[in-house]
KEDORO-650961 format. One record per residue (C-alpha): y, z, x; chain; residue in three letters. Coordinates in steps of 0.25 Angstrom, whole numbers. Layout:
N
+-------+-------+-------+--------+---------+
! north !    up !  east ! cadena ! residuo !
+-------+-------+-------+--------+---------+
!     Y !     Z !     X !      A !     ALA !
...
+-------+-------+-------+--------+---------+
end
This chain:
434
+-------+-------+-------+--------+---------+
! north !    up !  east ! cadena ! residuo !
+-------+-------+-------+--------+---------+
!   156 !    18 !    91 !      A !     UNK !
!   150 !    31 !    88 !      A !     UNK !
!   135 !    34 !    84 !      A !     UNK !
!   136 !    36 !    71 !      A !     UNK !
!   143 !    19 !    69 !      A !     UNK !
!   132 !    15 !    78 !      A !     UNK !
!   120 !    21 !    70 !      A !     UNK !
!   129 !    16 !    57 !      A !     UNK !
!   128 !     2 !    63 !      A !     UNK !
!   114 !     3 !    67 !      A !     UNK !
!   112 !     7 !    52 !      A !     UNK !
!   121 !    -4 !    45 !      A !     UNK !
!   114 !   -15 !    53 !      A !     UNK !
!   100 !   -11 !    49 !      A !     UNK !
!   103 !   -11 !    36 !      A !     UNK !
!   109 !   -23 !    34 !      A !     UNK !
!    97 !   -28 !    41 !      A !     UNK !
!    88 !   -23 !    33 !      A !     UNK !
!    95 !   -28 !    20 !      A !     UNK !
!    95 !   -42 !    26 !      A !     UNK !
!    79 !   -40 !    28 !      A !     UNK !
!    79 !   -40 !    43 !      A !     UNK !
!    65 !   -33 !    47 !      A !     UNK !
!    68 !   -18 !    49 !      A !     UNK !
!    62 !   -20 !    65 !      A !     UNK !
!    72 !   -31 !    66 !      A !     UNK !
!    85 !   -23 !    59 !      A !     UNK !
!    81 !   -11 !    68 !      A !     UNK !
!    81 !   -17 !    80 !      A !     UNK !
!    94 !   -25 !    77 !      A !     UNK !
!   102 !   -15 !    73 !      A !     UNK !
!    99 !    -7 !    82 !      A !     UNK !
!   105 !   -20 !    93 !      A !     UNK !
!   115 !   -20 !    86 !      A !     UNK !
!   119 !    -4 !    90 !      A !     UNK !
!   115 !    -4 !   104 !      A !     UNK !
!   124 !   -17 !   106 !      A !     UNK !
!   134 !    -9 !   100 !      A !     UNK !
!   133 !     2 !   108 !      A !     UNK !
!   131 !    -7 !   121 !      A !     UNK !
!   119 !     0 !   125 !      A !     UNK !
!   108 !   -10 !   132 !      A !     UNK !
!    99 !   -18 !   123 !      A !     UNK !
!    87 !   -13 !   133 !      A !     UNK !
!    89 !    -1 !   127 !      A !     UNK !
!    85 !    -7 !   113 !      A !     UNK !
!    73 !   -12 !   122 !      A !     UNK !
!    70 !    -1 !   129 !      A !     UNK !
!    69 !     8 !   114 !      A !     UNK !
!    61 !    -2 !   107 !      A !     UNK !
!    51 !     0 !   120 !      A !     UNK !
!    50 !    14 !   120 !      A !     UNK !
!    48 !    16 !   106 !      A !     UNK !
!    33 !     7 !   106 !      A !     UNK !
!    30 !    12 !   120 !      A !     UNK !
!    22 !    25 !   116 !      A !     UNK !
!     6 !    26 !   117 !      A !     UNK !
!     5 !    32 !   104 !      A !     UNK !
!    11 !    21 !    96 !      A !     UNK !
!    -2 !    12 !   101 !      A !     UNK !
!   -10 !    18 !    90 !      A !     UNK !
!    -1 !    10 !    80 !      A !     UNK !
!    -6 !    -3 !    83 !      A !     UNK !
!   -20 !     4 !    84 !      A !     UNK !
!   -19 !    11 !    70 !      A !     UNK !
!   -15 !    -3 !    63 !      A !     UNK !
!   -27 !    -9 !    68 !      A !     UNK !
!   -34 !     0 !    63 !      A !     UNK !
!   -28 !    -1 !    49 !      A !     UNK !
!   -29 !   -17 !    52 !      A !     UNK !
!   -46 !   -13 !    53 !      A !     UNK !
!   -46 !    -2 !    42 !      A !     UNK !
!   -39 !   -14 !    32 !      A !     UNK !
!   -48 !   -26 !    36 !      A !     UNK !
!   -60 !   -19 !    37 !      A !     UNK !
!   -63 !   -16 !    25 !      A !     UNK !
!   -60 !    -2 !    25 !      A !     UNK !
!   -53 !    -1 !    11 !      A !     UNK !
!   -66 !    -4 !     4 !      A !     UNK !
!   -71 !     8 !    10 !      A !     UNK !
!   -59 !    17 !     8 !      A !     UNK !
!   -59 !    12 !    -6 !      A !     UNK !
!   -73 !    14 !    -8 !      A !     UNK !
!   -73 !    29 !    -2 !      A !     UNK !
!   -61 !    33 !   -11 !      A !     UNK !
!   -67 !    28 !   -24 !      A !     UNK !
!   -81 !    35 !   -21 !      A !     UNK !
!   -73 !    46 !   -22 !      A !     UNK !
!   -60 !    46 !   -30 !      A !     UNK !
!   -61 !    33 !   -40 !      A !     UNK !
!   -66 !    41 !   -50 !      A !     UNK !
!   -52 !    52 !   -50 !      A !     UNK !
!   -43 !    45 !   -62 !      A !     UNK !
!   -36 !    35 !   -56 !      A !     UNK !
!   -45 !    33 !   -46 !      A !     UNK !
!   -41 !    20 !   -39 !      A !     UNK !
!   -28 !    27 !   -36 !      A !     UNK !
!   -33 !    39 !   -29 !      A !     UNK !
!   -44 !    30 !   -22 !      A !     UNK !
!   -31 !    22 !   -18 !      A !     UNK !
!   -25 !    35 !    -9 !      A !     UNK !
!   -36 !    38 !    -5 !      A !     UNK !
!   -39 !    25 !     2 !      A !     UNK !
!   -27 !    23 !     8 !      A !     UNK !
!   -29 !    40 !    13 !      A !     UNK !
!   -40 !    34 !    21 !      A !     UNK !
!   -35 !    21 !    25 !      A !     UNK !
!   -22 !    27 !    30 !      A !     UNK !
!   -32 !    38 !    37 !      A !     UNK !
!   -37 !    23 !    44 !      A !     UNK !
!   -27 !    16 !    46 !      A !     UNK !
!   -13 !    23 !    46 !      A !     UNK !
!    -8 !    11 !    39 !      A !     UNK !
!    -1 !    11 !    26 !      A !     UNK !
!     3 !    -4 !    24 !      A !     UNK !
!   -11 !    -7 !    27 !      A !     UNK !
!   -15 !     3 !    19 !      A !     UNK !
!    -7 !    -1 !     8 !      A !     UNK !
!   -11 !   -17 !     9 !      A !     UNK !
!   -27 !   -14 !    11 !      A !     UNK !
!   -29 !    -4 !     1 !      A !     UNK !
!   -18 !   -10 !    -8 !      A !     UNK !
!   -25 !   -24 !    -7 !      A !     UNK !
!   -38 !   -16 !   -14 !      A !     UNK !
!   -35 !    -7 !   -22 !      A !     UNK !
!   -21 !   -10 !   -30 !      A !     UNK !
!   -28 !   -22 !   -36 !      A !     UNK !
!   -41 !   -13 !   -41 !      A !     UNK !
!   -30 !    -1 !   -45 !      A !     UNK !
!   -23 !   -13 !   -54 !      A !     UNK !
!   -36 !   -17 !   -59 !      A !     UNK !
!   -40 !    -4 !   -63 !      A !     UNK !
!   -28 !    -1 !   -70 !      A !     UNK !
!   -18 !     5 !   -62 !      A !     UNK !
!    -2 !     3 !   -63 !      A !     UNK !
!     1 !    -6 !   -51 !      A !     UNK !
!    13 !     1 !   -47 !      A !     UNK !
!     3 !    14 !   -46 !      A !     UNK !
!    -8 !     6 !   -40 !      A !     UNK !
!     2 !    -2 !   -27 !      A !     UNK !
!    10 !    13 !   -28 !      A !     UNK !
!    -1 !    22 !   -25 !      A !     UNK !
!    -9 !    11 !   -16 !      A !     UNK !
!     7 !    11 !    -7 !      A !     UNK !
!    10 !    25 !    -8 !      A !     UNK !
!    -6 !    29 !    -2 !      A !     UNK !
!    -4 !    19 !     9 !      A !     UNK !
!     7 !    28 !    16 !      A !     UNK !
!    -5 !    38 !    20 !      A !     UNK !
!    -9 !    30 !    29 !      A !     UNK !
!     4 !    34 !    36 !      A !     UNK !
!     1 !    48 !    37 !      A !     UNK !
!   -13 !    50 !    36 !      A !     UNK !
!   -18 !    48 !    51 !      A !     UNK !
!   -17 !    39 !    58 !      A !     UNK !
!    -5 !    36 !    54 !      A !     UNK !
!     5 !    24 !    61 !      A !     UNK !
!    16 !    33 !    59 !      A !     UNK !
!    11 !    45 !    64 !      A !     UNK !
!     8 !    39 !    77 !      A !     UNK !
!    23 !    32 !    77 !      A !     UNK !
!    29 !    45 !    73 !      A !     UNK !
!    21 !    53 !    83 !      A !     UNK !
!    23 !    44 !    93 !      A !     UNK !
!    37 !    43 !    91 !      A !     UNK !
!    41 !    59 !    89 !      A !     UNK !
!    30 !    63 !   101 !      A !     UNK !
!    24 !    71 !    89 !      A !     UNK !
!     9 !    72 !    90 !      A !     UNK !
!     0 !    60 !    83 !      A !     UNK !
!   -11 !    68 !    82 !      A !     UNK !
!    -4 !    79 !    74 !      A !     UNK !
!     3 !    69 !    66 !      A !     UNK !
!   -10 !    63 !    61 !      A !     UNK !
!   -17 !    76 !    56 !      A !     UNK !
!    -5 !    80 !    52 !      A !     UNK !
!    -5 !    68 !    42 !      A !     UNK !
!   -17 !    70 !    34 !      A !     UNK !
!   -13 !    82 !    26 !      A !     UNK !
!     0 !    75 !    20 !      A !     UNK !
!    -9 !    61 !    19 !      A !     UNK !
!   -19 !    69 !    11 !      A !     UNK !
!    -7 !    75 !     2 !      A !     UNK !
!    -2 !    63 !     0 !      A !     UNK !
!   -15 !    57 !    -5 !      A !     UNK !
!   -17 !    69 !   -14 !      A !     UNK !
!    -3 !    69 !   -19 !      A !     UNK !
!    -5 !    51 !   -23 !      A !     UNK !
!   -18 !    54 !   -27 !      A !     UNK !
!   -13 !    66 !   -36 !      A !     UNK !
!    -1 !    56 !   -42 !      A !     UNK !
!   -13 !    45 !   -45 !      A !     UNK !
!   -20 !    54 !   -53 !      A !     UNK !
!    -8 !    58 !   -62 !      A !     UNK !
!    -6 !    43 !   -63 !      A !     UNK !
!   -20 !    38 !   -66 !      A !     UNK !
!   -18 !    51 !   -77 !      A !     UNK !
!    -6 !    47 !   -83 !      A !     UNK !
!   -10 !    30 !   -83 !      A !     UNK !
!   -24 !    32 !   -85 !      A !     UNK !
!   -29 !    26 !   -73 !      A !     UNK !
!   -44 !    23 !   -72 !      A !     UNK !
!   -55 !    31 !   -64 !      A !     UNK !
!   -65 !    25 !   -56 !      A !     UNK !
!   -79 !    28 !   -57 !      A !     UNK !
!   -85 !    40 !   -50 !      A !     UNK !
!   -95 !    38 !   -39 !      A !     UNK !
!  -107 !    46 !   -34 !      A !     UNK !
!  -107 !    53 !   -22 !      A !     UNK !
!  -118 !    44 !   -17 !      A !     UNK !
!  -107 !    33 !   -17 !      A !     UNK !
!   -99 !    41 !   -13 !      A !     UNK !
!  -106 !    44 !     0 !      A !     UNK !
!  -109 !    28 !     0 !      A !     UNK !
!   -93 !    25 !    -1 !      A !     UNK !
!   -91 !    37 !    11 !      A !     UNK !
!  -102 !    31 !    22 !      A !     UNK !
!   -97 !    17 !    21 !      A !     UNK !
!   -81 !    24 !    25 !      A !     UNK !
!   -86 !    34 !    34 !      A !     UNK !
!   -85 !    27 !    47 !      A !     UNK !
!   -70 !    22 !    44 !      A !     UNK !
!   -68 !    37 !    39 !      A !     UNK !
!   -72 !    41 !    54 !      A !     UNK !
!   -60 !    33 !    60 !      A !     UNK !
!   -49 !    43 !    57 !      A !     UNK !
!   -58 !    56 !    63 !      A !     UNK !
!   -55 !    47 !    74 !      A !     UNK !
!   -43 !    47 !    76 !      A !     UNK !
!   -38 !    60 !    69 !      A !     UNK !
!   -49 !    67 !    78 !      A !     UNK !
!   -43 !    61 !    90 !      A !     UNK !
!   -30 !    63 !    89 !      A !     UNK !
!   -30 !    77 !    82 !      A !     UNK !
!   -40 !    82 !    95 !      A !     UNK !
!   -33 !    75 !   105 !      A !     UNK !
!   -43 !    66 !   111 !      A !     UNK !
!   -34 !    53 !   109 !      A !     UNK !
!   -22 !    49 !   105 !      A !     UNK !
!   -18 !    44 !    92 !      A !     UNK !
!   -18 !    30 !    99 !      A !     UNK !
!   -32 !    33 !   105 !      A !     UNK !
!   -37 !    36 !    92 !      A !     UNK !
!   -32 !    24 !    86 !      A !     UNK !
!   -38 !    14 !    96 !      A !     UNK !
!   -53 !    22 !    94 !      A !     UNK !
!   -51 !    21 !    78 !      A !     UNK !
!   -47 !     5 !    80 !      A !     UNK !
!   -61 !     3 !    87 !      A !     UNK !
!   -67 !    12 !    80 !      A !     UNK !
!   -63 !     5 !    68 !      A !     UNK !
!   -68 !    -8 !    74 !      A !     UNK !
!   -81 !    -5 !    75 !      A !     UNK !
!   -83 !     1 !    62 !      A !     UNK !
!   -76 !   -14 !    57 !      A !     UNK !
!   -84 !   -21 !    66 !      A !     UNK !
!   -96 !   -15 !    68 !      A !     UNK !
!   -98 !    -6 !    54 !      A !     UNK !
!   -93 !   -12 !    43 !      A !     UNK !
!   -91 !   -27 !    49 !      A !     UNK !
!   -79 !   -29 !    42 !      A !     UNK !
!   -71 !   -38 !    55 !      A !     UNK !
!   -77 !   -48 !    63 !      A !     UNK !
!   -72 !   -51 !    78 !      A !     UNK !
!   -62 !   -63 !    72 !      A !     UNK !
!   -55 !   -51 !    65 !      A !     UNK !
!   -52 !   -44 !    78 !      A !     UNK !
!   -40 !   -53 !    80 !      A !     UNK !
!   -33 !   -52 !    66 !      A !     UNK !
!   -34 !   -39 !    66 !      A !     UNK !
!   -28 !   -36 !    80 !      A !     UNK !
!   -16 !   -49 !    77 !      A !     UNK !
!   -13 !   -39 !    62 !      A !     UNK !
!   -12 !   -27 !    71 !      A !     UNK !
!    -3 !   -32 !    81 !      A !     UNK !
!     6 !   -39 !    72 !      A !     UNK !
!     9 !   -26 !    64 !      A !     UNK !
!    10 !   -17 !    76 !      A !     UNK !
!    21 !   -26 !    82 !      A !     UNK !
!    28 !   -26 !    69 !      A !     UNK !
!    28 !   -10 !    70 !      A !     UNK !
!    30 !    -9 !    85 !      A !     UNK !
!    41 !   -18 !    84 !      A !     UNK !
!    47 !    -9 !    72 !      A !     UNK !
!    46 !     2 !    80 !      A !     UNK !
!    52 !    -4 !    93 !      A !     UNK !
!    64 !    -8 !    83 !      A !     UNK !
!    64 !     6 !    78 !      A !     UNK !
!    64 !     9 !    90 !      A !     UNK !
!    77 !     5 !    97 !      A !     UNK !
!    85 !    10 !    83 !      A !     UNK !
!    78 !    25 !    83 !      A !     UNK !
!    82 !    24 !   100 !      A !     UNK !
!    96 !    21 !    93 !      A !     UNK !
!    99 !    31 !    84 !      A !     UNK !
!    92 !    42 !    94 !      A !     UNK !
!   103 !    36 !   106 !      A !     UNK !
!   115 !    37 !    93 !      A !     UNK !
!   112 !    52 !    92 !      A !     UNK !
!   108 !    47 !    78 !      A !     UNK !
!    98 !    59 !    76 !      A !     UNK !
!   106 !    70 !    79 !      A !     UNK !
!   117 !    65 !    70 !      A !     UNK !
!   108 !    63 !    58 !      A !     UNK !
!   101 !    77 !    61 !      A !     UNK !
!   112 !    82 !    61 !      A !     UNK !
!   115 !    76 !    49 !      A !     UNK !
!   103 !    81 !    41 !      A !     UNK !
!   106 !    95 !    47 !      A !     UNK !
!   120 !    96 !    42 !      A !     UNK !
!   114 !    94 !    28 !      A !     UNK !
!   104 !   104 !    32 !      A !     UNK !
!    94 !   110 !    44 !      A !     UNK !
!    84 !   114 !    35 !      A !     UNK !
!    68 !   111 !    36 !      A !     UNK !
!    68 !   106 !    22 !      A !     UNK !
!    81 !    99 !    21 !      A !     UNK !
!    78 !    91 !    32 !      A !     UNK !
!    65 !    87 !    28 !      A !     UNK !
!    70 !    84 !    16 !      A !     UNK !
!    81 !    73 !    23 !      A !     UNK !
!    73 !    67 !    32 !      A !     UNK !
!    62 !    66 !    20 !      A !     UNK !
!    75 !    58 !    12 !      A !     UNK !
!    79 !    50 !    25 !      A !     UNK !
!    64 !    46 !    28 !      A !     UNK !
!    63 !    40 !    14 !      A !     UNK !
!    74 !    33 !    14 !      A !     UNK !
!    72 !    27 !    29 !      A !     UNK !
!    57 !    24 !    24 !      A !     UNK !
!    62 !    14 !    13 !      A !     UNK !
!    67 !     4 !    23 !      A !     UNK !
!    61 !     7 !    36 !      A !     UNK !
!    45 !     9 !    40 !      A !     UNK !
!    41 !    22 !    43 !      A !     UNK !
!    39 !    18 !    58 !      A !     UNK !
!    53 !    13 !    59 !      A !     UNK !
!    59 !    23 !    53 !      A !     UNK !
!    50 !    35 !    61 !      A !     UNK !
!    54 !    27 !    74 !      A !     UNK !
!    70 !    27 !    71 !      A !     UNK !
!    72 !    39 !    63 !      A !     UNK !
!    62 !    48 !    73 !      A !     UNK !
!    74 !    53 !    81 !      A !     UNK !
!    79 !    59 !    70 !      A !     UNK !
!    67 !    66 !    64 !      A !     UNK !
!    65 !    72 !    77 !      A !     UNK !
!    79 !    77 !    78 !      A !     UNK !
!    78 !    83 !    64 !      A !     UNK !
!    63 !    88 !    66 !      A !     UNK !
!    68 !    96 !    80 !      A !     UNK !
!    81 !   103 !    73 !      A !     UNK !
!    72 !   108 !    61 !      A !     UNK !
!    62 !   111 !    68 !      A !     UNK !
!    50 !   102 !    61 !      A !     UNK !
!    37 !    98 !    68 !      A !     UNK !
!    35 !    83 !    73 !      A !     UNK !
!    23 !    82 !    66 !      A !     UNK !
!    26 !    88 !    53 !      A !     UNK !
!    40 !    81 !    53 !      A !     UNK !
!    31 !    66 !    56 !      A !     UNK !
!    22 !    69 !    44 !      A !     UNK !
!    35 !    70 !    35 !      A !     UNK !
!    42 !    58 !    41 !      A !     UNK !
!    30 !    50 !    42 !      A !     UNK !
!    27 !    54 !    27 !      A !     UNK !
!    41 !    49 !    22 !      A !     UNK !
!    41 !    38 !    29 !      A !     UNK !
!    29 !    35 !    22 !      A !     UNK !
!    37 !    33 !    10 !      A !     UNK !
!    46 !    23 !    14 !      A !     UNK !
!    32 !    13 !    14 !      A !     UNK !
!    32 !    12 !    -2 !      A !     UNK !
!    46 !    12 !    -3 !      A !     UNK !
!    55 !     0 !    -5 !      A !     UNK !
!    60 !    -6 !     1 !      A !     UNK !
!    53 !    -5 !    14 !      A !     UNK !
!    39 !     1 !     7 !      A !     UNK !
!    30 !    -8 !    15 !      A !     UNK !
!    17 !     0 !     7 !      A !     UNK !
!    22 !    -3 !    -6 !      A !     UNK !
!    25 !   -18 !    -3 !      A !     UNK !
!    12 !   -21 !     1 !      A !     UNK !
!     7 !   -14 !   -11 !      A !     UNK !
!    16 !   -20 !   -20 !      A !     UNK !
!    13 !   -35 !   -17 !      A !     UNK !
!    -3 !   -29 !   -18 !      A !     UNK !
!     1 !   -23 !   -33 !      A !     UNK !
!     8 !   -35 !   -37 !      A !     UNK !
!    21 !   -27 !   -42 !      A !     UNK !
!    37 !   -26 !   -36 !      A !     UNK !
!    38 !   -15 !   -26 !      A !     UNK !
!    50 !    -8 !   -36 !      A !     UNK !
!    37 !    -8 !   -47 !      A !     UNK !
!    28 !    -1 !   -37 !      A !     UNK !
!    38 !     8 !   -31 !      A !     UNK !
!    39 !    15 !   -46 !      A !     UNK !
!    25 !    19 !   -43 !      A !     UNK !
!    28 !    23 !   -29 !      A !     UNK !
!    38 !    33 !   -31 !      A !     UNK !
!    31 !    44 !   -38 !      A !     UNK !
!    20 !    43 !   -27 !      A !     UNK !
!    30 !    44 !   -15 !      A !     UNK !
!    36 !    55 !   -23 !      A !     UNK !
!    23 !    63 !   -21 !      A !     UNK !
!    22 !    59 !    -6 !      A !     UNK !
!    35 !    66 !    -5 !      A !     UNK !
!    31 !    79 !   -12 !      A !     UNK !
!    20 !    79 !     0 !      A !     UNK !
!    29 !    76 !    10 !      A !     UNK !
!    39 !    88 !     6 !      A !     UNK !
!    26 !    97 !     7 !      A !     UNK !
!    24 !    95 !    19 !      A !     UNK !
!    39 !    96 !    21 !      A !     UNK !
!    40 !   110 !    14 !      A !     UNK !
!    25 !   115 !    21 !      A !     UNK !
!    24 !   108 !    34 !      A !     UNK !
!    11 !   115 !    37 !      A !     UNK !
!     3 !   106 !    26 !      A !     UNK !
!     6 !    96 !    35 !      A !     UNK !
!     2 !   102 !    47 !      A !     UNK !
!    -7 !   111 !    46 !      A !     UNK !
!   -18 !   102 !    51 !      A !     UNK !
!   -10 !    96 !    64 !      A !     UNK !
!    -7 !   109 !    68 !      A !     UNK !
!   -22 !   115 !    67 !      A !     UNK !
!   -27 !   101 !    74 !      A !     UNK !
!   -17 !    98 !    84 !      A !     UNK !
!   -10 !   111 !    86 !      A !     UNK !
!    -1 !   105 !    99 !      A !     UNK !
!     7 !    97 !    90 !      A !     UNK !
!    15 !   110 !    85 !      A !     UNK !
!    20 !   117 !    97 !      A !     UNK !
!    24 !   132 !    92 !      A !     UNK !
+-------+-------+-------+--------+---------+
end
């Protein structure tokens, strides 16, 4: 049996895992036993893939970095955030929309989480956006769509997946992801003004600059955090997993001892909430694991590179169909999977046209971030959903013209590479060889 009916079967039986609701972790993992029996090669092989794939040091800040979202969540963080972002942009038309983006700018610049973002800042403010008057499929839309920065604004989960994985540098990868962060934020922020325009959404009141300053103290110490570990990891004086372990105790002492928002019977919780979602994901990306092993050992991504570049070896064009293929892998699979499985590829591609590791994360990253408020996998909109109180196909109406926007900022940054990197190559300049 040739390579090409083995990677057909590998396909075939996901797929008819999937549609009979079989956990992605668990279709993976199957169907990729089901090939290597085929192919008679030793199941310690399968083991010996899924090991390698979770034994890498710079993966230990994943575990670190969702407890620190677990601390920014509980902690009363978003009362903060929220409080910060009125002060200074309630009183634009449609105000609660923009102090929506904003929030989560800031919460994903925290935490690196987008579900989490997506349920504690949803859990607030959608109720209060309803209240005030704003459609609910805009209201969960913008509150899911916003929740994606947190993927790409540092420090980001993926990043630190995608650079441990490629053997692109973290660092670079996380200054690099503020300026398509910040782009994006505009750009939501942009599309709510025309809404709040053409719908006649409300204003909030405008505050002084006393409370202003007021609403900026009480945040400034959680503001601090990500200097941390941008500063850190930018001048090379720890490693993003370093960086992550002094922002988790730092963040514990501003909830403990600053604003006294945990107690020591909290401790426990927080950790057991931790650890049951980084075994999830760890276990996802073992799986993953073990099926990118395959399709790298079936010759898989030279064939489909050679694919794409007998339908054209230009920069553009083969942006543009990796762009296509991440958004229709993003539907169904989470982007950690899918970075994990597909990376051999990417790489290939990446190497014949000659695109930077960096630049080429932001942009898979970014797509990949898509697939989170997308059915049917769109775990973002999900959450925001059940919050709204509306059917995911009603809030997905409201989602499309947003992610439309994302994608004109990501075919920027496809068409002008340096908007995107202007500031890693100034900061960390060894993360672009000449």
């Amino acid at each position: 049996m040739d390579n090409g009916q083995l990677l057909l079967i590998l396909l075939v039986s996901f797929a008819i895992m999937v549609m009979i609701k079989i956990p992605i972790a668990y279709a993976l993992g199957l169907s990729s036993m089901i090939v290597i029996i085929k192919m008679g090669l030793p199941l310690t092989s399968a083991i010996n893939s899924m090991y390698s794939s979770v034994n890498n040091f710079s993966l230990l800040a994943v575990p670190l970095f969702m407890l620190l979202a677990q601390l920014m969540d509980k902690g009363g963080i978003t009362d903060r955030l929220f409080a910060i972002c009125d002060a200074f942009v309630g009183h634009i038309r449609g105000g609660l929309g923009h102090v929506n983006v904003l929030i989560s700018l800031l919460f994903g610049h925290l935490s690196g989480s987008a579900q989490a973002d997506a349920a504690g800042i949803g859990a607030m403010i959608i109720p209060a956006m309803k209240r005030a008057g704003y459609d609910s499929g805009f209201s969960v839309a913008i509150t899911a769509c916003s929740s994606t920065l947190g993927v790409i604004i540092p420090p980001s989960v993926l990043l630190v997946v995608y650079g441990a994985m490629s053997g692109a540098s973290i660092g670079a990868l996380f200054i690099a992801g503020f300026v398509p962060g910040f782009l994006i934020a505009f750009a939501q922020c942009m599309y709510t003004y025309y809404m709040a325009i053409k719908h006649n959404y409300p204003r909030g009141e405008r505050y002084t600059w006393k409370e202003r300053g007021k609403a900026l103290r009480a945040a400034l110490p959680v503001i601090f955090l990500p200097m941390i570990i941008l500063g850190g990891t930018s001048s090379g004086l720890f490693t993003a997993t370093e960086s992550a372990s002094i922002s988790c105790f730092y963040a514990l002492i501003l909830m403990f001892c600053v604003y006294r928002t945990y107690k020591i019977k909290d401790v426990p919780k927080i950790l057991l909430k931790t650890a049951m979602d980084f075994s999830l994901s760890m276990f996802a990306v073992a799986a993953a694991g073990v099926t990118g092993w395959l399709i790298a050992y079936l010759n898989a991504p030279q064939m489909i590179a050679d694919a794409i570049l007998g339908i054209t070896d230009s920069y553009l064009g083969v942006y543009l169909l990796l762009i296509l293929f991440l958004l229709f892998i993003g539907t169904f699979l989470s982007p950690i999977t899918a970075i994990i499985i597909f990376l051999p590829i990417i790489k290939q591609l990446a190497a014949v046209v000659g695109i930077n590791d960096v630049h080429m994360g932001l942009i898979v990253v970014l797509t990949l971030s898509l697939g989170m408020v997308t059915p049917p996998y769109g775990t973002c909109l999900m959450i925001t959903s059940q919050i709204g109180e509306i059917t995911i196909p009603q809030a997905f109406k409201s989602v499309a013209p947003i992610i439309g926007v994302t994608l004109i900022v990501i075919f920027l940054g496809v068409l002008f590479p340096n908007l995107f990197l202007f500031l890693p190559k100034m900061l960390v300049p060894t993360a672009f060889p000449a």
